[in-house]
PADO-733045 format. One line per 4 residues: number of its first residue (from 1); their letters; for each residue x, y, z of N, C-alpha, C. Coordinates in pm, 1 decimal, always signed. Layout:
% residues N
NUM	A	X Y Z X Y Z X Y Z  ...
% end
This chain:
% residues 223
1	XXXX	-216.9 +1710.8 -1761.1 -190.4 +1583.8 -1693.7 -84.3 +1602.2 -1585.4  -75.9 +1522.9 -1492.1 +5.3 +1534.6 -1358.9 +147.6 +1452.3 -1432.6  +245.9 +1619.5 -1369.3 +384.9 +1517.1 -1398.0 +444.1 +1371.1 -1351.1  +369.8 +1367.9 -1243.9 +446.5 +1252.8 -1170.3 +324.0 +1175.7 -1055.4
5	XXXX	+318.5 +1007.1 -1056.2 +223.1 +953.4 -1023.8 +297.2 +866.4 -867.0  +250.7 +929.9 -760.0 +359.5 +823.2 -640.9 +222.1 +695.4 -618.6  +301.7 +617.2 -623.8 +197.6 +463.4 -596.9 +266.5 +415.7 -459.6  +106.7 +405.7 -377.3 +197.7 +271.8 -269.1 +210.3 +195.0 -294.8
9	XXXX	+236.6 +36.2 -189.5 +266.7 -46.9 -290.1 +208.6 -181.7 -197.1  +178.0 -194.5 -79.6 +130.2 -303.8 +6.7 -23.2 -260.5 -24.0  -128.0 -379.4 -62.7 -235.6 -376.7 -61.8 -277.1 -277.3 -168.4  -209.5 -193.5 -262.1 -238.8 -122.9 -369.5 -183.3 -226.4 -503.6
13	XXXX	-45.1 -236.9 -498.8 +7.4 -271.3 -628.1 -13.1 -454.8 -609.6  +27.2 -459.0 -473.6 +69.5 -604.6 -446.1 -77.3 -642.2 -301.6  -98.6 -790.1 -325.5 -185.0 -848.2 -202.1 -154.3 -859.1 -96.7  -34.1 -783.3 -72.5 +29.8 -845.0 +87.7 -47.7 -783.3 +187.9
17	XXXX	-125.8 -700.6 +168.1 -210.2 -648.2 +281.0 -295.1 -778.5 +314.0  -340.8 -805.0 +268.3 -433.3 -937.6 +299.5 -357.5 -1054.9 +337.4  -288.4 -1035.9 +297.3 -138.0 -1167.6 +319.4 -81.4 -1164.1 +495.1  -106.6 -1023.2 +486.2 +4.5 -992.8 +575.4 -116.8 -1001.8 +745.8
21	XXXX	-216.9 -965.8 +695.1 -341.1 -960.0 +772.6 -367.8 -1108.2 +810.2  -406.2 -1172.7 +765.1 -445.1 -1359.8 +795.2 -338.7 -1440.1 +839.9  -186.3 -1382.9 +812.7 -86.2 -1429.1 +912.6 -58.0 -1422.8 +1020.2  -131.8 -1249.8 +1048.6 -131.5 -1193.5 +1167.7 -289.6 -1260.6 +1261.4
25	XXXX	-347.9 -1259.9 +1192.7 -476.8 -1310.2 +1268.1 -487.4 -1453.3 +1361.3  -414.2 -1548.4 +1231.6 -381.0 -1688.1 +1238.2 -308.6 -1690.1 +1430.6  -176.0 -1553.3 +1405.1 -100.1 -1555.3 +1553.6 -196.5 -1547.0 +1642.8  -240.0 -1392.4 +1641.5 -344.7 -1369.3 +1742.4 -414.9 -1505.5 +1788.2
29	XXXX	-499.8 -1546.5 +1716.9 -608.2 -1693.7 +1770.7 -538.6 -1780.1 +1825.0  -386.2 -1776.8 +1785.1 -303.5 -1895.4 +1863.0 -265.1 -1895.8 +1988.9  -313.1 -1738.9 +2032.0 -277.7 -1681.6 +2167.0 -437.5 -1632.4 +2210.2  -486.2 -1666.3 +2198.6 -625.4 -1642.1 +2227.6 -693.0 -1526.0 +2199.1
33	XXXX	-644.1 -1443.7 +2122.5 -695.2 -1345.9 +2083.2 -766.0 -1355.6 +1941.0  -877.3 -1229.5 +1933.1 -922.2 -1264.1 +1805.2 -948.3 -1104.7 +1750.9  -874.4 -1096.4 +1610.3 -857.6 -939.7 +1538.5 -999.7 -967.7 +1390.9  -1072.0 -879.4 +1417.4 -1149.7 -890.0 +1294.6 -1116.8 -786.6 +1205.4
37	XXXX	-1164.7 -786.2 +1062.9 -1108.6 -713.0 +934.6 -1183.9 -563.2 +980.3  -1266.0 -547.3 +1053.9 -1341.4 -407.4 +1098.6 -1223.7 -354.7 +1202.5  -1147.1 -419.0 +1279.1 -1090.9 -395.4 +1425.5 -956.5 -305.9 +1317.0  -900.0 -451.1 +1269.4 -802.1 -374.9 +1185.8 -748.6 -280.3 +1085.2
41	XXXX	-876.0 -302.9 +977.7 -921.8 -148.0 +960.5 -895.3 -58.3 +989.0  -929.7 -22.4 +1155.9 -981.1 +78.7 +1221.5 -828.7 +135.2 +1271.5  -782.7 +51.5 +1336.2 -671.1 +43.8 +1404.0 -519.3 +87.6 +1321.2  -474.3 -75.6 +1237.6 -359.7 -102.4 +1205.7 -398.4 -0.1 +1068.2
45	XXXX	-462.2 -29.3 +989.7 -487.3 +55.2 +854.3 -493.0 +233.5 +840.7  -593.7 +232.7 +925.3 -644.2 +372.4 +1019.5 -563.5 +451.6 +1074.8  -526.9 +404.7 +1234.4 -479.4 +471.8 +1338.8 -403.2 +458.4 +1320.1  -273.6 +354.3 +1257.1 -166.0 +347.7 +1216.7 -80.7 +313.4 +1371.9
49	XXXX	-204.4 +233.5 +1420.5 -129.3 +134.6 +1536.8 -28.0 +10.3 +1506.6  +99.1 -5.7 +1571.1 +160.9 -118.9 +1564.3 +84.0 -235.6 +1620.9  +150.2 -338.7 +1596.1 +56.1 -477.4 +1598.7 +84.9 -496.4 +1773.7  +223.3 -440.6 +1803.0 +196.3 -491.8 +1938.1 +115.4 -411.0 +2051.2
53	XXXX	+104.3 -273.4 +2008.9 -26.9 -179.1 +2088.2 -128.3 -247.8 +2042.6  -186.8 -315.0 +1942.0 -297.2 -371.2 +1962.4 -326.0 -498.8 +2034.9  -189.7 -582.6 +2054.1 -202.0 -692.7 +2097.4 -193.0 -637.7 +2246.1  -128.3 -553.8 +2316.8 -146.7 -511.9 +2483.1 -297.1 -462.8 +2483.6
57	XXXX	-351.8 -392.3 +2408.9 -487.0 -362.5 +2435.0 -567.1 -436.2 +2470.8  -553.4 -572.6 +2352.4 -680.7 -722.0 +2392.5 -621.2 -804.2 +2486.9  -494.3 -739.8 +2531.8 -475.7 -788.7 +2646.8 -356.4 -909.7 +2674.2  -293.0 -898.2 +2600.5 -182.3 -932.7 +2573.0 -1.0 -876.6 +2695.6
61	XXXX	+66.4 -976.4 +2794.5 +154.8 -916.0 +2803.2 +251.1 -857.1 +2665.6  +324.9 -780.2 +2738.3 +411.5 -702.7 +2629.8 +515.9 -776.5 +2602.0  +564.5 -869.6 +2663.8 +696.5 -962.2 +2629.7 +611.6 -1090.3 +2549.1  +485.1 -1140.6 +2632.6 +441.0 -1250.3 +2516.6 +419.9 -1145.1 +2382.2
65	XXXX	+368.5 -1086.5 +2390.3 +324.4 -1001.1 +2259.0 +474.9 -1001.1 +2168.7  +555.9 -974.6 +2223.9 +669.7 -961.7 +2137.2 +726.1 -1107.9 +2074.4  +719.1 -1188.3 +2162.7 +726.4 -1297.9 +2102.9 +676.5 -1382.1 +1991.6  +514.9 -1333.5 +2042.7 +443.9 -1355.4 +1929.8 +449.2 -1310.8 +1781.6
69	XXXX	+494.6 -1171.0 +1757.7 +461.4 -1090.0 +1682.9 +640.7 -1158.0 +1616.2  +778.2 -1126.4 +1704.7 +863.1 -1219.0 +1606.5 +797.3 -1339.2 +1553.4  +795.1 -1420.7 +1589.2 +734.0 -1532.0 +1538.6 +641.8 -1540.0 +1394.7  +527.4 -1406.9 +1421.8 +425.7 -1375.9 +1325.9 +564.5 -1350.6 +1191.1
73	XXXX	+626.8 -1244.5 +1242.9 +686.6 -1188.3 +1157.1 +829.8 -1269.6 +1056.0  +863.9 -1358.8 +1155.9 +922.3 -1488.7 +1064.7 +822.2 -1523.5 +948.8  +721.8 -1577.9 +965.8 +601.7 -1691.0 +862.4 +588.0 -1565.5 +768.9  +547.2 -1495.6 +797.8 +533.4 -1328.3 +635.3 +655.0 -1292.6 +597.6
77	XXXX	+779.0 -1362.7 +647.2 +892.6 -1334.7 +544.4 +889.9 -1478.3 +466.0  +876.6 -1576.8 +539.3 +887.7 -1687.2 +462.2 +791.5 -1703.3 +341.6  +662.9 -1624.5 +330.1 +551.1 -1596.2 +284.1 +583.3 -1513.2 +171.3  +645.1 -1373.9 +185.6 +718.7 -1342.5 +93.4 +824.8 -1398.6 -50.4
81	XXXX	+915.3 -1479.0 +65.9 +982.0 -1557.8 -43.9 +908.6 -1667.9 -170.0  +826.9 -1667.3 -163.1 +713.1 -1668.3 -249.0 +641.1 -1651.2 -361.2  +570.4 -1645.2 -468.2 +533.8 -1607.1 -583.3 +411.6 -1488.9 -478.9  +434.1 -1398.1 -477.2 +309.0 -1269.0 -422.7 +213.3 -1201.4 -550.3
85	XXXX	+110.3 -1254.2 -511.3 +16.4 -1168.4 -621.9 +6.1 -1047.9 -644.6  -10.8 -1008.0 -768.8 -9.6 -883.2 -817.2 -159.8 -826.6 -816.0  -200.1 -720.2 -826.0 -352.8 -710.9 -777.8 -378.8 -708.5 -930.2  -555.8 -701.1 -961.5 -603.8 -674.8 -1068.2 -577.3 -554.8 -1126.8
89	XXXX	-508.3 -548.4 -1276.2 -475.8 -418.3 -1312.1 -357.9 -342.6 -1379.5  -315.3 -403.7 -1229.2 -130.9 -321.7 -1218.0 -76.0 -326.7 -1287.7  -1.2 -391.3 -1386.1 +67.2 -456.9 -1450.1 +74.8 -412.6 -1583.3  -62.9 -425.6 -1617.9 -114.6 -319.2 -1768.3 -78.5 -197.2 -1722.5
93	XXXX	-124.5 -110.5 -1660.1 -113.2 +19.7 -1625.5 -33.5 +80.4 -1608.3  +69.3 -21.8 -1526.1 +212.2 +51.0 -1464.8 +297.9 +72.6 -1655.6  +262.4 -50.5 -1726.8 +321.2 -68.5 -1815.9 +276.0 +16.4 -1962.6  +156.8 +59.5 -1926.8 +98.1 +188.5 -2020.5 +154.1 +319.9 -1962.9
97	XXXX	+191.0 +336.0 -1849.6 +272.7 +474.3 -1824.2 +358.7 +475.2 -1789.2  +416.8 +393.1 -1823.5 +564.8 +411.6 -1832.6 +615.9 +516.9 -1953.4  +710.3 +597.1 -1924.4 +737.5 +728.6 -2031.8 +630.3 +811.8 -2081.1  +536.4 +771.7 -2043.9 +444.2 +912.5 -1982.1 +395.6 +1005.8 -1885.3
101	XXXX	+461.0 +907.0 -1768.7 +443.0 +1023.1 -1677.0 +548.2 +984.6 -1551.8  +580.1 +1037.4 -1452.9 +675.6 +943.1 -1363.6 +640.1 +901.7 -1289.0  +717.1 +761.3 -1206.1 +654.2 +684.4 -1160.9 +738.0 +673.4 -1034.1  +670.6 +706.8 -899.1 +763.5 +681.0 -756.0 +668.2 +566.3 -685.9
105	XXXX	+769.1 +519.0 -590.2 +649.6 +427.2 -487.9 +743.8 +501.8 -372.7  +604.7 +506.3 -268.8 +608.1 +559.7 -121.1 +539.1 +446.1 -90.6  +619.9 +387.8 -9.5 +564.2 +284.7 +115.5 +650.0 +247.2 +234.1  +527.7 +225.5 +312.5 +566.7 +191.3 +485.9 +639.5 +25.4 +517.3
109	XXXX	+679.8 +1.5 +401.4 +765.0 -175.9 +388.9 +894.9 -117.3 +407.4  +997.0 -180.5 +466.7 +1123.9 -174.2 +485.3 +1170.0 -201.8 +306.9  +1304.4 -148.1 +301.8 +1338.6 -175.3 +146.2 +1352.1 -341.7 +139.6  +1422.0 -398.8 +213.5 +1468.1 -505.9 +228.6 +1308.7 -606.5 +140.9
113	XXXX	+1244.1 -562.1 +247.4 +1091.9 -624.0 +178.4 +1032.7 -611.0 +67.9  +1026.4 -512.7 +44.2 +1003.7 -456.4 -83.2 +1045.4 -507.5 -176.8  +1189.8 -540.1 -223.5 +1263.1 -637.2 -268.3 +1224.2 -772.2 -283.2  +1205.2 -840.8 -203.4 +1168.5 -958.5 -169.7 +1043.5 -976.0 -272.3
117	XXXX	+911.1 -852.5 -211.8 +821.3 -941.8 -248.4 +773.2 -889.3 -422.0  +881.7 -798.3 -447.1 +898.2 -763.5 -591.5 +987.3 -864.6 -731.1  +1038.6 -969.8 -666.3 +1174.4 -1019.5 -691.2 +1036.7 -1065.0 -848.8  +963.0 -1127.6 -816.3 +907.1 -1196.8 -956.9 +802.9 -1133.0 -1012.2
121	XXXX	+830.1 -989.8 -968.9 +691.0 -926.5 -1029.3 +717.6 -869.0 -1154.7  +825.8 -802.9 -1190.6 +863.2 -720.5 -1272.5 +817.7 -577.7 -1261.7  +780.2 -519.0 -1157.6 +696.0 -360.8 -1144.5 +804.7 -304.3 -1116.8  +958.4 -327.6 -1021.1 +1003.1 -245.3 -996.7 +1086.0 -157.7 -1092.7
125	XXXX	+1106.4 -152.6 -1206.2 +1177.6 -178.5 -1352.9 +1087.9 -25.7 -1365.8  +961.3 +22.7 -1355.2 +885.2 +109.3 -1385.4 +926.2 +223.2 -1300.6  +975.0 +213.1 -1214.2 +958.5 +394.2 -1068.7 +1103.0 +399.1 -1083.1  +1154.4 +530.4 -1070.5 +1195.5 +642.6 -1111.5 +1271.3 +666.3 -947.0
129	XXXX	+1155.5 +587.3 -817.1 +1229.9 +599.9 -729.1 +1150.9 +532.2 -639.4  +1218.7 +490.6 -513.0 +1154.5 +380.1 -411.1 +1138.3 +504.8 -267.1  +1051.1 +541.8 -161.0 +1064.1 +590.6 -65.6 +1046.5 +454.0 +31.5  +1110.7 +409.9 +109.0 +1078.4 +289.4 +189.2 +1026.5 +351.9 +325.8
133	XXXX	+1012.0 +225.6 +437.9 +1047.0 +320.9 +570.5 +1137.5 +285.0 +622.9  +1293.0 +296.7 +552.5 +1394.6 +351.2 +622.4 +1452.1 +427.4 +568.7  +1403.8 +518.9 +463.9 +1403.1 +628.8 +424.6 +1406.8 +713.2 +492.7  +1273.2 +725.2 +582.0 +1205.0 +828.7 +696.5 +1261.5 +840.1 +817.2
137	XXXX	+1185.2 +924.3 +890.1 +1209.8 +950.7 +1040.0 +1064.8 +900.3 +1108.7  +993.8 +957.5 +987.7 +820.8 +957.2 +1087.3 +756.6 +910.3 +966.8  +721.1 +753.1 +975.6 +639.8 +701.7 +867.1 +461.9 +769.7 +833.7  +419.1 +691.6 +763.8 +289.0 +724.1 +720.3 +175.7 +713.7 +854.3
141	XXXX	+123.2 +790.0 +905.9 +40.2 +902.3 +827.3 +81.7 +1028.2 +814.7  +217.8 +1067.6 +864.3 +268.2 +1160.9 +856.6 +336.3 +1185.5 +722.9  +320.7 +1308.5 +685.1 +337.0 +1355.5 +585.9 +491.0 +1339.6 +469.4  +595.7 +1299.7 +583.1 +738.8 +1337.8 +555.0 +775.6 +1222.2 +430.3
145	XXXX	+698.0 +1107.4 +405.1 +764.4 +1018.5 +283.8 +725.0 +1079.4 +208.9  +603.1 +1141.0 +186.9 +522.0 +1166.0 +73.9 +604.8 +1331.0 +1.0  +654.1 +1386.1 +92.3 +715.2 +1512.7 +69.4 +863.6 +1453.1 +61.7  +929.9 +1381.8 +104.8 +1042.5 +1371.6 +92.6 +1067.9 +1303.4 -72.1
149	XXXX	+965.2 +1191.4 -117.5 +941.1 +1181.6 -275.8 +953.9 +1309.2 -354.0  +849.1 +1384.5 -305.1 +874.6 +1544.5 -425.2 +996.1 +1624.8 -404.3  +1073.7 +1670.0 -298.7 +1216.9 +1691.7 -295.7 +1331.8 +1620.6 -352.4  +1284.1 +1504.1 -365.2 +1411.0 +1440.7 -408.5 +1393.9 +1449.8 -569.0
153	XXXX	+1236.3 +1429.8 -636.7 +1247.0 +1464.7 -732.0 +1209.5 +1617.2 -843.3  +1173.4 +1719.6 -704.9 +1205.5 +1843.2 -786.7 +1051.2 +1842.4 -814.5  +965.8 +1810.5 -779.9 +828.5 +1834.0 -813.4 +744.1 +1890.8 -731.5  +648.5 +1949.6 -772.0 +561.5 +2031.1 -653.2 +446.8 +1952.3 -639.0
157	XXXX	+391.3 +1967.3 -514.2 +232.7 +1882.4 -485.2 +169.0 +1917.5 -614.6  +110.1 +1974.2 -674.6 +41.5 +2054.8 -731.6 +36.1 +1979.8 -838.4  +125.8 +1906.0 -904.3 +177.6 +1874.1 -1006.9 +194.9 +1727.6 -1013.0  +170.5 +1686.4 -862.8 +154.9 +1499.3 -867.8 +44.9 +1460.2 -798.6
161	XXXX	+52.8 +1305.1 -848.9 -102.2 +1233.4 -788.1 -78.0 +1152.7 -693.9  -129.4 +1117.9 -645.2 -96.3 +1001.6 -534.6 -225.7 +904.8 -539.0  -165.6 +751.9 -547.6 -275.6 +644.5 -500.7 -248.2 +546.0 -425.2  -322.8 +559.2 -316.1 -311.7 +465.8 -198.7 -458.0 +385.5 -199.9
165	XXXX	-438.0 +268.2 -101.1 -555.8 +275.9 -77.1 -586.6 +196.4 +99.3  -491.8 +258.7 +157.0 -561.3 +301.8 +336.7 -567.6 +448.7 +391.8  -646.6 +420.6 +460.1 -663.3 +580.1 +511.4 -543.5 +608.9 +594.7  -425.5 +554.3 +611.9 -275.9 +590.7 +649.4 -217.3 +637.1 +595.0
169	XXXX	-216.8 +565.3 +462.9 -178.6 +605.9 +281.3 -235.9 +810.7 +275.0  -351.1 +767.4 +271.8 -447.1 +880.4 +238.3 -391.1 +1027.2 +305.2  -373.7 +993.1 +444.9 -357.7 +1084.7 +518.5 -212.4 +1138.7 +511.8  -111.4 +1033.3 +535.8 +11.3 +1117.5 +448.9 +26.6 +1163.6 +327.8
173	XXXX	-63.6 +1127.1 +210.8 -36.2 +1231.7 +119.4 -131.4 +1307.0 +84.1  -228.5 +1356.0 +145.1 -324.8 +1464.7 +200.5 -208.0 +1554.9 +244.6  -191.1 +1536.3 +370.7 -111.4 +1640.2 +448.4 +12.7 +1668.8 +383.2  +65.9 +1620.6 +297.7 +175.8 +1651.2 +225.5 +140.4 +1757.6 +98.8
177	XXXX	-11.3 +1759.7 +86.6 -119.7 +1869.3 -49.3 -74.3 +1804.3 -123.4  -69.4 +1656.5 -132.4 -137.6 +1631.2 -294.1 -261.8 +1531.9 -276.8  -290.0 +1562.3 -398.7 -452.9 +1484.0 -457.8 -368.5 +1361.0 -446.0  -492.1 +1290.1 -401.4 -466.8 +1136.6 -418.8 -620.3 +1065.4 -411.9
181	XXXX	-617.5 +979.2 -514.5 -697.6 +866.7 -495.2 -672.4 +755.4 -465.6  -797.6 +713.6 -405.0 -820.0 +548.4 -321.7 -831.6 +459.6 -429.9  -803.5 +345.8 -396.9 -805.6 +220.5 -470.6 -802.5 +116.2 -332.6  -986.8 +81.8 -316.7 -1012.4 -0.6 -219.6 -958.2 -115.5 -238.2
185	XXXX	-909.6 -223.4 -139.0 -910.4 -321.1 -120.4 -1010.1 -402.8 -18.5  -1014.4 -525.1 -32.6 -1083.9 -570.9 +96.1 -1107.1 -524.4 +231.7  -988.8 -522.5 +234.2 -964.7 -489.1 +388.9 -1021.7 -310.9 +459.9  -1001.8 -218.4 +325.9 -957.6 -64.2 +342.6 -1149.8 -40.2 +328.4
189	XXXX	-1200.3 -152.7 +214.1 -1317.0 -61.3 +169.7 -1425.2 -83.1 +297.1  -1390.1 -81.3 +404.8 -1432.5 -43.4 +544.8 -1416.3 +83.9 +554.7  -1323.0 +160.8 +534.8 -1296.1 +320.2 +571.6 -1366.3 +436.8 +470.7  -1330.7 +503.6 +550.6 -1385.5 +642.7 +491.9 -1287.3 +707.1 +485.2
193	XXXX	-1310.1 +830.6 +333.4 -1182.6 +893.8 +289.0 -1251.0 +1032.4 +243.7  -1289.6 +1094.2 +339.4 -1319.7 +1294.7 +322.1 -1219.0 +1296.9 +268.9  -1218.7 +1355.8 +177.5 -1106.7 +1494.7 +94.0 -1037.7 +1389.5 +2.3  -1032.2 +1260.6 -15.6 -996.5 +1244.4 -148.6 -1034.6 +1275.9 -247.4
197	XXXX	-951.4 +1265.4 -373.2 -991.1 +1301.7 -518.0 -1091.9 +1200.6 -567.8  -1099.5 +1096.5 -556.6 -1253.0 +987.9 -588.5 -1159.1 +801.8 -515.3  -1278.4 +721.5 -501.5 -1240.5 +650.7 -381.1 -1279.9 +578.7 -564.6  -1190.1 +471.1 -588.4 -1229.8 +350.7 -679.1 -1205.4 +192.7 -648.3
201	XXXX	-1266.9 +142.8 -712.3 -1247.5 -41.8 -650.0 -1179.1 -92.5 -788.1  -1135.8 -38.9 -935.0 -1035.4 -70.0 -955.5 -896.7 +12.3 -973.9  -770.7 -53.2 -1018.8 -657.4 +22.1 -1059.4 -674.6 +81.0 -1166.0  -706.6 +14.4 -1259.9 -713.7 +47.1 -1438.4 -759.3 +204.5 -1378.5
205	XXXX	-867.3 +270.7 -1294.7 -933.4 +366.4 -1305.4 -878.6 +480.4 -1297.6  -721.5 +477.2 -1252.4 -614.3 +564.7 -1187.3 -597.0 +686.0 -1351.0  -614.6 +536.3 -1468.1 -573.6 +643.6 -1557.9 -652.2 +753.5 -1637.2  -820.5 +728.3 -1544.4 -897.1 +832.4 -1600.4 -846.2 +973.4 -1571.5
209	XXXX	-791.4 +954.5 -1405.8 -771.8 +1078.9 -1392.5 -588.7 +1142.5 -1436.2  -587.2 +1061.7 -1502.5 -430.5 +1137.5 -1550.8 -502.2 +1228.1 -1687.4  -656.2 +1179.6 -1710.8 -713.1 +1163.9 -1872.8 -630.9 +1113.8 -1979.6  -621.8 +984.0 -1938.1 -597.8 +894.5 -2016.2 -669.0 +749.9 -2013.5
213	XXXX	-652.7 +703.3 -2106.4 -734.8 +567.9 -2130.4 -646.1 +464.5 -2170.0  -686.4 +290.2 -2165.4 -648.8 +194.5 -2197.5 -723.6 +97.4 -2256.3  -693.5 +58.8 -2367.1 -790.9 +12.7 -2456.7 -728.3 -167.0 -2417.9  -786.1 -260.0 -2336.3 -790.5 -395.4 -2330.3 -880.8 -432.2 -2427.1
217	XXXX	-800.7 -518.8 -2491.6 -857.9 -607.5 -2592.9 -933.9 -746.4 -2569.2  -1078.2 -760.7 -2583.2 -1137.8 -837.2 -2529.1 -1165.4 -977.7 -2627.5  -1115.0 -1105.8 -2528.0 -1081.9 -1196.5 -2612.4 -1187.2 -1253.7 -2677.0  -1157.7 -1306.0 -2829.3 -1304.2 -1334.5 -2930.6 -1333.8 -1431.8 -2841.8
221	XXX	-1488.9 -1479.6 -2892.8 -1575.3 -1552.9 -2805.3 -1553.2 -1735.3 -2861.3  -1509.6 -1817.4 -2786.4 -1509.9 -1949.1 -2826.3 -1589.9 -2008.0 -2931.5  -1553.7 -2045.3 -2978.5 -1661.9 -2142.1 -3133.2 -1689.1 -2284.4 -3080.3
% end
């Protein structure tokens, strides 16, 4: 079994990918632009474009764009402060491996956020350690969070898993040599992922490949 399990944590553990997506969309249309879940995908998920290179592309000045995008970015903090859903899964899982195996999160959220949209979840209580992006120098898709996690904790690729589920995710901890599996979301199960370890649509599935299992107890049937 793998010593140590790094989880992202936007659109894997927590819904804010989708959260964070329909806030952003909502802006765009208010400025006449229009971002579809294929565009962004491709782009923000993918290419690991900022929101305001995509907004100069459709054509956007660069000072309205900035305006806009503060603005966007006010309403998804206020959004945050919030009860944020936990995805299907997490919760059991994180809480079945706990003291069996270790537990880091690598993600491209500022800590500050992270915080925020953890405050009522109870997950952060489980990892062993947080990589944010102000941790870094050169966020995801580049390799350096995902390696800077195993230095800090003394572990070799070889020996940990990684689950993301954008191909931004994917690609920094690819290039960092470790296995990682996908865990689609809405938004991601648009992409394609060569060289992952297996692409899944749930969480629970993470713990086949530790080879381990979780036995949910299925509730008796109403009388």
């Amino acid at each position: 079994m793998k010593e140590l399990l790094l989880l992202d944590n936007d659109g894997l553990l927590l819904d804010t990918e989708r959260l964070f997506f329909d806030v952003t969309k909502e802006f765009f249309r208010e400025s006449g632009l229009e971002i579809t879940e294929a565009l962004w995908a491709r782009e923000y998920l993918g290419n690991a474009k900022r929101s305001l290179q995509i907004a100069i592309e459709l054509g956007m000045q660069e000072d309205d764009a900035g305006d806009m995008l503060r603005r966007r970015n006010s309403r998804y903090m206020r959004c945050l402060q919030g009860e944020v859903p936990v995805r299907p899964g997490v919760s059991e899982t994180l809480s079945f491996l706990s003291g069996k195996v270790r537990l880091a999160m690598v993600t491209g959220s500022p800590r500050d956020q992270v915080l925020m949209m953890h405050r009522h979840t109870g997950l952060l209580d489980h990892f062993e350690l947080i990589i944010a992006d102000d941790d870094v120098e050169r966020p995801k898709p580049h390799p350096e969070p995902y390696s800077k996690a195993l230095e800090t904790l003394g572990v070799d690729p070889c020996h940990a898993l990684a689950v993301e589920d954008s191909l931004r995710g994917f690609n920094s901890a690819h290039a960092a040599g470790i296995d990682c599996v996908i865990v689609q979301n809405s938004l991601t199960r648009l992409q394609r992922f060569s060289g992952a370890l297996a692409v899944e649509d749930e969480f629970l599935a993470v713990l086949r490949h530790l080879g381990l299992s979780l036995s949910v107890p299925v509730p008796p049937c109403a009388s």
